[in-house]
Residue frames relative to the residue before (quaternion, step in Angstrom):
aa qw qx qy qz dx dy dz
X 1.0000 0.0000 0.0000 0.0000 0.00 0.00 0.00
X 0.1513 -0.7739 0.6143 0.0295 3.65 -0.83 1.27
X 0.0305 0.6874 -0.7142 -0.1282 3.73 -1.06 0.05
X 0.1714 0.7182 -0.6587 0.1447 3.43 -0.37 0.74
X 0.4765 -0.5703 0.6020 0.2921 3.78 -2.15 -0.18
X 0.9422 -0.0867 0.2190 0.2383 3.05 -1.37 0.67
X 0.7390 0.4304 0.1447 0.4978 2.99 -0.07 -2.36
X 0.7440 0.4550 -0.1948 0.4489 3.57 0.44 -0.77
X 0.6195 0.6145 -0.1967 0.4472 3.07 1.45 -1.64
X 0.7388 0.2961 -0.2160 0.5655 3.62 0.64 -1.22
X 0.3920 0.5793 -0.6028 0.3838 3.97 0.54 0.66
X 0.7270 0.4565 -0.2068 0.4693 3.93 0.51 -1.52
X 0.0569 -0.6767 0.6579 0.3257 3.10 -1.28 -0.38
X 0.7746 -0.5499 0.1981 0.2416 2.85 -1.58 1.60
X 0.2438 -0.6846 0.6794 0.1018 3.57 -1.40 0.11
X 0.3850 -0.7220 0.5078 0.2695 2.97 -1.27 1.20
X 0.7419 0.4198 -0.2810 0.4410 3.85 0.85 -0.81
X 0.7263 0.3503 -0.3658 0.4647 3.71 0.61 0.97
X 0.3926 -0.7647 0.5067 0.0668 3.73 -0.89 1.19
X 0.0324 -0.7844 0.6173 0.0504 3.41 -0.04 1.41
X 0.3444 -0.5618 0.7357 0.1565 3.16 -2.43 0.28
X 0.0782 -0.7600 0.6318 0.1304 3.61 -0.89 0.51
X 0.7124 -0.4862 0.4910 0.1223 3.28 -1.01 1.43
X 0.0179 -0.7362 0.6407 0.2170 4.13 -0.04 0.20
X 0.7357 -0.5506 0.2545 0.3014 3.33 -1.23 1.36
X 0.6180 0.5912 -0.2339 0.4625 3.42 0.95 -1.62
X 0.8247 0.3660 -0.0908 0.4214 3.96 1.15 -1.07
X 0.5337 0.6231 -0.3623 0.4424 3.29 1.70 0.01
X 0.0666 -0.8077 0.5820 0.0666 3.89 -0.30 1.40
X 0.4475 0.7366 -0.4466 0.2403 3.96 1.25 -0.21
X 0.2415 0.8524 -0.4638 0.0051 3.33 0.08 0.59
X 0.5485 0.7011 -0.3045 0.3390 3.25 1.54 -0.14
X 0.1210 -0.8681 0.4359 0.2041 4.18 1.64 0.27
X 0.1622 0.5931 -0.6995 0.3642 2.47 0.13 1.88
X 0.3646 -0.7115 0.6005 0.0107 3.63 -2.03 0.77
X 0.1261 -0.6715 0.7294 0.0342 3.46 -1.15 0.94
X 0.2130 0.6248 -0.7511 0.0120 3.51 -1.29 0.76
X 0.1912 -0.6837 0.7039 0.0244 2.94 -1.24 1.13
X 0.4119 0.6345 -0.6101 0.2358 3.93 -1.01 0.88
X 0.8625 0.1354 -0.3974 0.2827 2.12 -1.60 1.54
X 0.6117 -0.3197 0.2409 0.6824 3.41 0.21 -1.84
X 0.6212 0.4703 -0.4408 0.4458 3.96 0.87 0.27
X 0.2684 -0.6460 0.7091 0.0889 3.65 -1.86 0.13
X 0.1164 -0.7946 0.5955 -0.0219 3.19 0.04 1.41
X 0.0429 -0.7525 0.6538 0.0673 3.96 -0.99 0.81
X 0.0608 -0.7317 0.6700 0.1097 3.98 -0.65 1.26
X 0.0135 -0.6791 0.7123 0.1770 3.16 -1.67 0.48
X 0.3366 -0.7415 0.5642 0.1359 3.74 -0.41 1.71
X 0.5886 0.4876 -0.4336 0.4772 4.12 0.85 -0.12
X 0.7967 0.4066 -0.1983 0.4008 3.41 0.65 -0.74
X 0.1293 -0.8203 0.4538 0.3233 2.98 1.88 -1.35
X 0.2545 0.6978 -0.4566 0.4897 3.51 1.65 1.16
X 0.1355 0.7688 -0.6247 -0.0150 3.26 -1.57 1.37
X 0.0349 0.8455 -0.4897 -0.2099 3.31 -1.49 -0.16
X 0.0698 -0.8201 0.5575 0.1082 3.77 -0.35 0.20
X 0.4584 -0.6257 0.6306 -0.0252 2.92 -1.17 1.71
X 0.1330 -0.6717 0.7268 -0.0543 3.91 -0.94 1.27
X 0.3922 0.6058 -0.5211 0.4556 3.61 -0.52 1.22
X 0.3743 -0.7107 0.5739 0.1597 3.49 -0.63 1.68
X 0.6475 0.6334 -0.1812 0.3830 3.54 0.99 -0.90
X 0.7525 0.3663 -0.1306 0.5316 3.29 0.52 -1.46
X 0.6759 0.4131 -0.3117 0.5247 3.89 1.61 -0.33
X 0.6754 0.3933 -0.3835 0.4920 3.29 1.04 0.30
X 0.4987 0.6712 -0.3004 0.4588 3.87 1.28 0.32
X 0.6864 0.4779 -0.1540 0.5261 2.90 2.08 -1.10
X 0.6489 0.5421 -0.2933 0.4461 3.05 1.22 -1.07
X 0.5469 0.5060 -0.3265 0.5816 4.08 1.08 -1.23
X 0.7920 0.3918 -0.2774 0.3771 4.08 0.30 -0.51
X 0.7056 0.3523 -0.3154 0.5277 3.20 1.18 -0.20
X 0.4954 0.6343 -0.3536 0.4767 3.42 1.47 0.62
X 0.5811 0.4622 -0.3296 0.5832 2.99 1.35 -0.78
X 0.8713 0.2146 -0.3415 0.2796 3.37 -0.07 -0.94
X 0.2074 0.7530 -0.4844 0.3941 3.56 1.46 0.77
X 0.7454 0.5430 -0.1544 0.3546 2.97 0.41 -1.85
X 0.7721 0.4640 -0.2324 0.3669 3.04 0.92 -1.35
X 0.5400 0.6516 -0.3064 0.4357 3.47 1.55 -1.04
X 0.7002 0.4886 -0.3538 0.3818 3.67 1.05 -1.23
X 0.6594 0.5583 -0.2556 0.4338 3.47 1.18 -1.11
X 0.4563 0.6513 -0.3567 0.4902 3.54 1.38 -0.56
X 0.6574 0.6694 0.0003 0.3462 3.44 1.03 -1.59
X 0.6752 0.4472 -0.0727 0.5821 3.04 1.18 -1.12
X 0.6420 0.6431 -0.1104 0.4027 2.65 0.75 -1.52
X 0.7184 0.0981 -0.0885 0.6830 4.19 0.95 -1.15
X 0.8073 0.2434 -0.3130 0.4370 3.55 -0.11 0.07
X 0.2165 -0.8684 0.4227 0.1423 3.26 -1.47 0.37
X 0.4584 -0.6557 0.5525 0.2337 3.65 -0.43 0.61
């Protein structure tokens, strides 16, 4: 699961085994390019301004992330649906 903007989105090229959200422009406030990856049992945090990292080893604290950024997946897609239409 990816939430990302726009801009970011057309940087990668796509993958078939991961479900992205794009951010609508008008609602994207992330401007600081920073990164969360969460896999496996680590939480990796990049800051590309600083070129500052860390990564957090912890079955626990990567599953806390992984159940929270589900939730607020979920909630973002229904949000989605929910004002705009297809």
């Amino acid at each position: 699961m990816v939430i990302t903007n726009d801009y970011l989105n057309n940087l990668k090229e796509n993958k078939l085994d991961k479900e992205v959200v794009i951010v609508p422009k008008n609602f994207d406030i992330f401007e600081d390019n920073i990164t969360k990856i969460i896999y496996a049992n680590k939480v990796a945090i990049i800051d590309y301004n600083s070129e500052e990292s860390f990564i957090i080893e912890s079955y626990i604290f990567a599953n806390f992330e992984k159940n929270f950024h589900f939730i607020i997946f979920m909630c973002f897609i229904r949000w989605i649906y929910k004002y705009f239409s297809f």
